[in-house]
N, C-alpha and C positions, 0 to 999 in steps of 0.2 A: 320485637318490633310490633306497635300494634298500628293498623294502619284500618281507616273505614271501610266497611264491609255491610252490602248488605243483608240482612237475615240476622242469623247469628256470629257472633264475633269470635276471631279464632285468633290466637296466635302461636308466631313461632320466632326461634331468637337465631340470628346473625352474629355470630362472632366472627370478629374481622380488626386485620392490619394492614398497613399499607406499608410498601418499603420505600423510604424517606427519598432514596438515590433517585430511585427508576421512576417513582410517584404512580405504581399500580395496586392494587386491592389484592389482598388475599382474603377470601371469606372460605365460610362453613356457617351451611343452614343447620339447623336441628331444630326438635321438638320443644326443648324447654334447656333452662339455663339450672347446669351443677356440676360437680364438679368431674362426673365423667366425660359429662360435654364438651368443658371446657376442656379438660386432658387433650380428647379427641381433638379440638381444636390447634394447640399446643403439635401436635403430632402433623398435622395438616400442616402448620408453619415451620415445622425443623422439615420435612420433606420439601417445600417448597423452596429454600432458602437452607440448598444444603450445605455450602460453602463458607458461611458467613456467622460470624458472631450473632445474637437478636438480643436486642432487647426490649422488652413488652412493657410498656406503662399501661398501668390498670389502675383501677376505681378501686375502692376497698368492699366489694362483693364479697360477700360470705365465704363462696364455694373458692372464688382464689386462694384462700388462705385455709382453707380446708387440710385435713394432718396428709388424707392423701395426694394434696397436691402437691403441701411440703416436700413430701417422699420424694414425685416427681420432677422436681424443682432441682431437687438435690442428686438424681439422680442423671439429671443431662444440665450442671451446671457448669458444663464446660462449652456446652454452644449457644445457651437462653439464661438469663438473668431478669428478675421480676425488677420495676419501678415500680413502686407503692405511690400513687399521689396522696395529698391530705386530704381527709375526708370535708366531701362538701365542695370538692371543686372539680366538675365536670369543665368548665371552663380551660382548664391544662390540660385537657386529653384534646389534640387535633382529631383523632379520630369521632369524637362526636359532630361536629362538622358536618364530615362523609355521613355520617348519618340523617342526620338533621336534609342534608343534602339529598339522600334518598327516598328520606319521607317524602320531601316535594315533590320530587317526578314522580312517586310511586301514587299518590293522591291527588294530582292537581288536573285528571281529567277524568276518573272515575270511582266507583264506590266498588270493588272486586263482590263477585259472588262466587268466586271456586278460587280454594287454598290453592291449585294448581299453577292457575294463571298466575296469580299474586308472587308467589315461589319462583316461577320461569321469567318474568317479568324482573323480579329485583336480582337473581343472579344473572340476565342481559346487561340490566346498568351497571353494578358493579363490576364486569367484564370488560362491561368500556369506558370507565371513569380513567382520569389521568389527576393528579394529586401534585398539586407544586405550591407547595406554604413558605416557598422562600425567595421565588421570584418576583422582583421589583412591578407595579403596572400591568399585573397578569391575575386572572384571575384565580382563586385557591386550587377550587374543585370543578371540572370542563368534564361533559362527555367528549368520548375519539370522534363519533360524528351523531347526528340525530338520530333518534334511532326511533321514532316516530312525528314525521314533519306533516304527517294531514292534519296531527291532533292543533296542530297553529296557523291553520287555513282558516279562513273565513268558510260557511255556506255555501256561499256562490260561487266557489273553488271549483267544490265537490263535482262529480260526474254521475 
């Protein structure tokens, strides 16, 4: 995720799914995107979601199809199963969406200058996002409630 910053620019990557039923976010921050991260991640959604079959649609990223993810894959392919989309089409991943969705509130009232806030700040939204891609008249992606209502005041609000 790179999102504007003032000074110098940092980033860090969000791996993240949402479960289709409930429509909430699972994420995990880290440092950089490979394939131990993503493992890590992977680990993070079988704990999360321990009852239930998963299946992960993913991008064709390098480090997904890495021999030790293979391993991994193979080795708890009785509760997680990979969807491979065809390369070149972000557009069938719903998860880019929630993403895309986060940039906006994450940049649309300031430029960050500490990786800290930036970090506490997107795992807030993601905690309270709510995810419904199949209801009729409804919007996709909703925050649970505001979770910053001065930032949409007027001036002359203010105290």
């Amino acid at each position: 995720m790179k999102v504007m910053a003032a000074g110098d620019d940092h980033k860090f990557t969000v791996y993240g799914g949402f479960e289709y039923q409930a429509g909430h976010i699972i994420s995990y921050q880290a440092e950089g995107k490979d394939s131990e991260e993503f493992i890590n991640w992977l680990e993070v959604l079988i704990r999360a979601l321990p009852d239930k079959p998963i299946l992960v649609v993913l991008d064709n990223a390098r480090y997904h199809k890495s021999h030790r993810c293979w391993q991994w894959w193979q080795l708890h392919r009785d509760r997680i199963r990979p969807l491979f989309l065809p390369a070149y089409a972000p557009h069938l991943n719903l998860i880019e969406r929630v993403w895309r969705f986060l940039k906006s509130k994450l940049s649309c009232h300031r430029c960050w200058a500490d990786m800290t806030g930036l970090l506490a700040a997107t795992e807030t939204i993601l905690k309270h996002l709510h995810i419904s891609f199949y209801a009729e008249g409804q919007p996709s992606i909703t925050l649970v409630h505001e979770l910053c209502p001065s930032a949409y005041n007027t001036p002359s609000n203010f105290q």
